[in-house]
Every structure is written in C-alpha cells, then in structure tokens.
N, C-alpha and C positions, 0 to 999 in steps of 0.2 A: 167143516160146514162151507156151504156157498155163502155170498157176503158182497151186497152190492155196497159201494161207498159215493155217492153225488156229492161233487165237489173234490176236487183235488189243491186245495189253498192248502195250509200249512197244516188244517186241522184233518181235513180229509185223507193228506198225502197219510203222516204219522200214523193216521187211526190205520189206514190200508194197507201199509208198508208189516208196521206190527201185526197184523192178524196175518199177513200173509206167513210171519213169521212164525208161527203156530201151527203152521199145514195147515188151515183153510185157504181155500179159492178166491180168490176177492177180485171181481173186476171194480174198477173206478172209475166212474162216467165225468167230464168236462166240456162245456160248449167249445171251447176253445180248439178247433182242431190242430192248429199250429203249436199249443202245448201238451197233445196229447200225443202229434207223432214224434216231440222231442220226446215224451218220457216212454213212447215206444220205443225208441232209438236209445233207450237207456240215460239221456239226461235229467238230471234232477233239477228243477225248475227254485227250490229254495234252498239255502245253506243249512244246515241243521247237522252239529257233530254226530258221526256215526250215524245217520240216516241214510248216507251213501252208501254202506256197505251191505245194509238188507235192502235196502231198494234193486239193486243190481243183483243181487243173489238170489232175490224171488223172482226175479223178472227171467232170470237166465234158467231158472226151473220149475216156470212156467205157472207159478203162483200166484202171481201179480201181473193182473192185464191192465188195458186201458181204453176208452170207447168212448167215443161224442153221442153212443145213441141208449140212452136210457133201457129201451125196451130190448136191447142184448144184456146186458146187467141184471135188469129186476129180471127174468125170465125164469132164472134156476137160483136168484138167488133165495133163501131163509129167511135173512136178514138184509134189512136196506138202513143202511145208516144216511143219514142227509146231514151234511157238514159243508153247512153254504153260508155266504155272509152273512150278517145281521146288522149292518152299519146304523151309525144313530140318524136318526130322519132330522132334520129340521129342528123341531121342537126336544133333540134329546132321547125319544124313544127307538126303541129298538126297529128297524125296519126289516116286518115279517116277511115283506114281500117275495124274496128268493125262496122259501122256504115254504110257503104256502101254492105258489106257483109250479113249483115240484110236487106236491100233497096234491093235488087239481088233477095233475097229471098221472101219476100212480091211480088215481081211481079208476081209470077207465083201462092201465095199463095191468095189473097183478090180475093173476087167472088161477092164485089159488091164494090159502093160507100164507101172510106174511109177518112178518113184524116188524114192523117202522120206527126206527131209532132218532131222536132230535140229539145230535151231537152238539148241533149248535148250541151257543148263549141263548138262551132266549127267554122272554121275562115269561110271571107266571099264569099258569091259563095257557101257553102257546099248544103244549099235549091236548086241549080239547080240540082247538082250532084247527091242527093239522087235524084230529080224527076227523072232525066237521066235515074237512076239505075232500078229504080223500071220502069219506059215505057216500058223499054227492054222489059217485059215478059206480061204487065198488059194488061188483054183483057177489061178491068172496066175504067170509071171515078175514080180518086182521086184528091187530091190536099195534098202539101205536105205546111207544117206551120212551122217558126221558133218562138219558145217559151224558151227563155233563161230563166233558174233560177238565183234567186238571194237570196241563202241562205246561213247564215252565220252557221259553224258547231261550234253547241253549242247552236244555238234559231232558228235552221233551223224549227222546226215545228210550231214556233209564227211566221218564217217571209211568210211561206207556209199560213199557214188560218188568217193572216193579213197583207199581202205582203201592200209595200211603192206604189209600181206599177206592174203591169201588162202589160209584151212589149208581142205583137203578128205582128207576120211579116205573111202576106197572101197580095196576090193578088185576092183571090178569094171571092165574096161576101159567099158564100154557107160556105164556111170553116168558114168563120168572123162569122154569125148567132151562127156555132156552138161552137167555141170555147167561145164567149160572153156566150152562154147558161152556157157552164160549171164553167165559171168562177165567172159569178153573186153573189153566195153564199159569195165569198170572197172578194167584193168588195164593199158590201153594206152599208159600211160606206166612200164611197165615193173616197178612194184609186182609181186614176187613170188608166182605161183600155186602153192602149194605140194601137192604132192598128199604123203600117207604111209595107212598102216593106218588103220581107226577106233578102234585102242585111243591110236594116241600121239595122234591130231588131239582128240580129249576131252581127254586128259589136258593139251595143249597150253594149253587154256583155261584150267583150273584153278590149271596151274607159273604162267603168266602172270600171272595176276590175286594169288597168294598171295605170288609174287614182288616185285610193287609193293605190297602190303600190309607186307610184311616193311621194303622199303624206308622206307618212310613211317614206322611204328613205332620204326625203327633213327634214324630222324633226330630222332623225337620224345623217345625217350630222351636223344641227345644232349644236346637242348633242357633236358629234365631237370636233367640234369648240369652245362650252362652257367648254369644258374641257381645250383646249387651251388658251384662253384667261381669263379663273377665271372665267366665268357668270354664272346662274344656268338653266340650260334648261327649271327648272319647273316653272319660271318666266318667261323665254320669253314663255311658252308654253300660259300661264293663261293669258301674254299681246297681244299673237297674235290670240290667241284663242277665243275671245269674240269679236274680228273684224267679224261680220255676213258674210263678200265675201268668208270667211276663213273658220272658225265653225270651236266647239271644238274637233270635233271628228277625230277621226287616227291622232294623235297627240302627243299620247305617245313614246316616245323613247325607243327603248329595241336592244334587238342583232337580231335585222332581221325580214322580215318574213318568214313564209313557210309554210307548207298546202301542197293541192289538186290545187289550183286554181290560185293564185298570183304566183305564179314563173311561171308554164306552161303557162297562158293567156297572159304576159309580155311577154314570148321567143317566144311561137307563134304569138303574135303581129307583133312582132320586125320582123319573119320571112317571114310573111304576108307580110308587107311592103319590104323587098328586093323582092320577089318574083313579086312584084307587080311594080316595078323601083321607091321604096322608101325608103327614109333612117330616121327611129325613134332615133335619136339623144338623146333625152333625154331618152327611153325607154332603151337604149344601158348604157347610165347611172347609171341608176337606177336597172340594173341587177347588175353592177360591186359594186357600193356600197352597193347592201346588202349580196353577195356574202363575202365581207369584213367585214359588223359588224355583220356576223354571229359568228364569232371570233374574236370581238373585245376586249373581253374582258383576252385572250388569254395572251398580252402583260402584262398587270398589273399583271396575276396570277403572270407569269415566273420571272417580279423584285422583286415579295415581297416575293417571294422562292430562289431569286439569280439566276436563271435560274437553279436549279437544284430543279426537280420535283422528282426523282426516289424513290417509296416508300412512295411517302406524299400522304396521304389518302383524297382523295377531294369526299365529298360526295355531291349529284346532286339531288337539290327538280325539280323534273318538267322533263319529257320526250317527251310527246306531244308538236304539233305544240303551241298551243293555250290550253286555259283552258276547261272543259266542254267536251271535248273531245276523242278518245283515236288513233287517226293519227296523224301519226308521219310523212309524207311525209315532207320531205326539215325542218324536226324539226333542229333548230339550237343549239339544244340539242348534237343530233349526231354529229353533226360537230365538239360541245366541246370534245364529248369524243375521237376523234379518232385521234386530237391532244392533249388530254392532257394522252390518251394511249403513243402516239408516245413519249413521251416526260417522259415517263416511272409512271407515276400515279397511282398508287392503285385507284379504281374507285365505288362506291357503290353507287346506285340511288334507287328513288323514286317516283313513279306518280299513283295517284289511280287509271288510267284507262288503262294509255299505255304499261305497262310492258309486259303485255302477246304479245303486237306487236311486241317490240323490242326482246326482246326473239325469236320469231320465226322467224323477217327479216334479224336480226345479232347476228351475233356469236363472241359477243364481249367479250372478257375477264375481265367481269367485275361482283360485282356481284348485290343483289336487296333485298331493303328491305321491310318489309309488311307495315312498318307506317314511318312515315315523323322524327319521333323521335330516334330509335332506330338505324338508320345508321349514326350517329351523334357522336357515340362513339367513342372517342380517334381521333377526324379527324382532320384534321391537318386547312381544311377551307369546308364552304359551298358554293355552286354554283346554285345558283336559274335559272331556262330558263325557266319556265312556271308561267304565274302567276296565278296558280289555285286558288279559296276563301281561303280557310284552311293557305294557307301559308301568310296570308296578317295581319295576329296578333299572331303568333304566343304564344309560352309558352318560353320568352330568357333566363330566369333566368334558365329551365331548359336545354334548348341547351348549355346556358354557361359554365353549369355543366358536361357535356357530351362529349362536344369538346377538344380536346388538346388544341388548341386555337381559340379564338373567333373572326376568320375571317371569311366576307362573299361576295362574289363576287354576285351583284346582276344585273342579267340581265335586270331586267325588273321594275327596282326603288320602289319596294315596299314600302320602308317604308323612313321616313322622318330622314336627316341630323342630325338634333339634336336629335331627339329622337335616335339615335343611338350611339350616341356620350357622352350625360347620363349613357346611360348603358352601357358607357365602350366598344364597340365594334368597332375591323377593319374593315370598312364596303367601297367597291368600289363599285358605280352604275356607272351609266349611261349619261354623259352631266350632271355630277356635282361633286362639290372637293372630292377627299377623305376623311374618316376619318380615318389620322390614330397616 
C-alpha cells in the first residue's frame, strides 16, 4: 500500500519506519526542513532501540521517504495517518489545533478516495471533528479512522510489529477492509484486531493509559505507607502481585511517572470529563500524588544533610523519564534538580541518552558527566531517577572509593536492603527502612 505519515515525532517516525517494514510505501511529511534533510541523509532524529536499523534499511530500499510538502505524500497515498502533537492547552485539555489544521488542509488537497487515520491521542469526539474539518473543502469520498497507538518508548518497535492488540474505530465497511489489509502482517499470530466506533477506540487510549497511571500511583502510595508503618513494599508487591485480578506488572514503586503520555492523557482525561459534566475523582487523585512523589524523596535528602544542602555535591545517575530512552518530558529527574538547585546543591549528572536534551531544553546550572563513574568524585551522596540496565550492578567498591561519602538516595529501589547494608552503604529507597 501507499501510506502518507504527517508528522515525524516519535509517533509518526515508529508508525512509518514499521509499515515501511511490511513492503508498503510510506512517505512522511514534516514542516521542519532541516529535519527532514537530516533523515534524508539517513539520520535518525530520536533514540529508540532497534529503530535505527529499519529506518536505514527502508530508506536505503527506497521504502521510506521523506517530504515538507504534504500534497507529494497525500497524492498516491491510500492511507494518511496524522500523527501530530496534542500538547495539553492551558486549561489541561488536549490541543486539537495541529491536527485539525492538517484535516483543513486535506480537504482541498485529496483528489480521490482516502482514508484518514487519527494516530494521535486525542480525546473523544476528535474522529467527528477532523471529518468536519476536512468536508468543508473535500469534493471526494473519505472516511476518517481512529487508530490509537500503544507503544511503550524503549520496545516501541516490538510493540509496533508485535502489538498486544489492534483498536480500529470505523464506521465504515470500506475503511475496516482497508486498514484489516494493512494490519494482517502484524497480527498473524493471532494478536487481536479489534474493530468498535471511533468514539470508544479514542476513548480506549485514554481508560488505558490513565488506568496504568492510576496503578502506579496506588502502588506508590503503598510505598508511602510501608515507609510508615515499618512494612517493605517489596513484599507486599510479590504478595499482591501474583493475585491474576491484579498482575505483576506497573507495580514498582519509584518517584513518579512522566514521559509524553501518562501525565497529558490523565489531565486530558480528567479534562474531558468536566467538559463533558463529569467529575474523574480518582483521576484528580492520582495526578496530586504523583505530582508529590516526584519529590519524594526530597525530604530524607534535606534530614540527613540537617536541611542544609548549600555546597553538598549530589551527583544524579538517570535523567530521562524511563530507561532506554532519551525524553525527558515530566522526567522526575528535573523536578529533583530544581529543588535540590533551590536549596543551594552542587549538581552533576549522568544519563547515556538524555543529556544532549536537558542541555538544550534547560539552562540549568548544573554540570554533566561522560560515564556513570567519574561524576562520583568527592560527592557528598548519589541520586538515582532512571533505572537504566548499567546502573542495576554497579562497580560499589569503586563508587565507595570515589564518594566523599557512601550515601545513595534511590529512586527507583534498585538494589536489595541487605545487600547494601554488607557493604556498608547509606542507602534510602522507596517504601522500605533505611539503611543507615
């Protein structure tokens, strides 16, 4: 199939890169001319495992194009997938503006039978909107499809050519034929294509994502709690974990989440529902407390320094949201440093991917080291917020050797109670006692 893709961010790149992997055609349109003659040029504009290597392989066989001009893209394509931001507005809601602005434009642009894919997030009702958008001008039959993704960044190209499922929201038989055609290749182990309306296939994305948000949150509370009453979180995790209603996964305790997608699909949720004369009670929740244990660990740095930080060298493994990565959006990273800046802290980090971000979206007075070892030097403690692999066995003998002193505030419970407590280390995690 031909296969236009608007938008080349992380969602567009994936969706494009994958389909081109499938022997269809896919150009991917971007205003950006300066990122499009880089990923002409064969560079890849975001980090994403194994995304380098069909990105380059479709390119180099001719599968995978790239174009600032719309009307070369829609021209021969079948399908137009639009995979443009949705940033939250002001007030929390989703902002349709990219998306509808493209749908404006397509009317006057397709000169035959199309079908219009909303890849984006976007709350429910957007599937009428764009059709709205695009009638205005279209002299053609289309049909417009909601296809939410659901990819985790960091195995976003395993969950793309082995997705769990497959939501397609259509009313129209013609559209269902076609996008079943496209999708076959990735289902043929038996992964569910699920077809419904485009209001529940939107909505589908949102319940999902605010669902494991909610989770996470509920476990970090826990963690709270086990802190307070002496329990260890990693116990009740492994006794409530293996109850199947439950399952053991988003279960881990850490300082928050944050990303592209769990924080914005949570407030536009929550936004959705006033707009709509309803009130998300628990979603209101479950913003406030991870808003709080993005810095939770804040309090324990300030007692075991006396509340006086000014000077004390706290070096930062982990800058990205998550591991495998190099996005930092709502990373709870940032959030540590900008109170443990305020609070007057020498600051020196480390992440093998995210540095060149944080570097160019803030201008923090802080500075950056090339390996996980060497900013370690003379530090007064360590601050773990990513749990990338590298950090999860470290070399302690030689950190211990390196640190002023052998404390480590750890966001994300790497490593085990005892085993840190042999080797002699002040070690604070997460919903479990101190060592100190």
């Amino acid at each position: 199939m031909n296969i236009a893709v608007i938008g080349t961010g992380y969602v567009g790149l994936v969706t494009g890169t994958c389909f081109a992997e499938t022997g269809n055609k896919v150009i991917c349109v971007d205003i950006n001319e300066e990122k499009v003659n880089a990923m002409k040029a064969g560079k890849i504009p975001i980090y994403e495992p194994h995304l380098d290597v069909l990105f380059e392989r479709n390119i180099r066989e001719g599968r995978l194009k790239f174009t600032t001009q719309i009307e070369e893209a829609v021209e021969q394509a079948q399908i137009i997938f639009l995979a443009l931001p949705t940033p939250p507005g002001e007030d929390g809601s989703a902002d349709l503006s990219y998306v509808l602005k493209v749908a404006d434009d397509l009317g006057w642009i397709i000169k035959d039978y199309k079908v219009i894919v909303d890849k984006s997030t976007v709350p429910v009702g957007t599937a009428e909107k764009v059709r709205d958008a695009v009638a205005r001008k279209a002299q053609v039959p289309f049909d417009v499809v909601s296809n939410p993704e659901f990819l985790r960044e960091g195995f976003a190209v395993d969950d793309f050519m082995k997705p769990d499922r497959v939501v397609i929201g259509t009313s129209s038989d013609r559209a269902k034929k076609l996008m079943e055609e496209l999708y076959k290749p990735f289902v043929r182990q038996g992964n569910p294509l699920i077809v419904m309306d485009e209001r529940s296939a939107e909505l589908t994305k949102y319940a999902a994502n605010a669902f494991l948000a909610t989770k996470i949150s509920f476990m970090n509370e826990i963690a709270n709690f086990c802190e307070r009453v002496g329990a260890d979180v990693d116990m009740v995790r492994l006794g409530i974990g293996t109850d199947e209603r439950i399952g053991k996964r988003f279960l881990f305790p850490g300082i928050g989440y944050g990303g592209s997608c769990f924080p914005k699909d949570v407030q536009a949720l929550a936004k959705s529902g006033v707009e709509n004369g309803y009130e998300f009670r628990i979603l209101k929740s479950v913003m406030k407390v991870n808003d709080r244990q993005k810095t939770v660990l804040l309090s324990p740095i300030m007692n075991h320094f006396e509340q006086k930080l000014t000077k004390k060298r706290i070096a930062i493994w982990g800058l990205a949201f998550k591991p495998d990565t190099d996005d930092i959006r709502e990373a709870p990273a940032l959030y540590m440093i900008e109170h443990l800046l305020e609070a007057g802290a020498d600051i020196i980090a480390y992440d093998p991917e995210a540095m060149p971000n944080v570097q160019r979206q803030k201008n923090y007075p802080i500075q950056y080291s090339n390996d996980q070892y060497s900013l370690l030097e003379e530090a007064d403690a360590l601050l773990i917020c990513t749990e990338w692999g590298m950090f999860r066995n470290p070399d302690f003998d030689l950190m211990k050797k390196s640190m002023k002193n052998p404390v480590i505030f750890d966001g994300r419970n790497l490593y085990e109670n005892n085993k840190m407590r042999e080797l002699g280390w002040t070690y604070f995690s997460i919903g479990r006692n101190p060592i100190v």
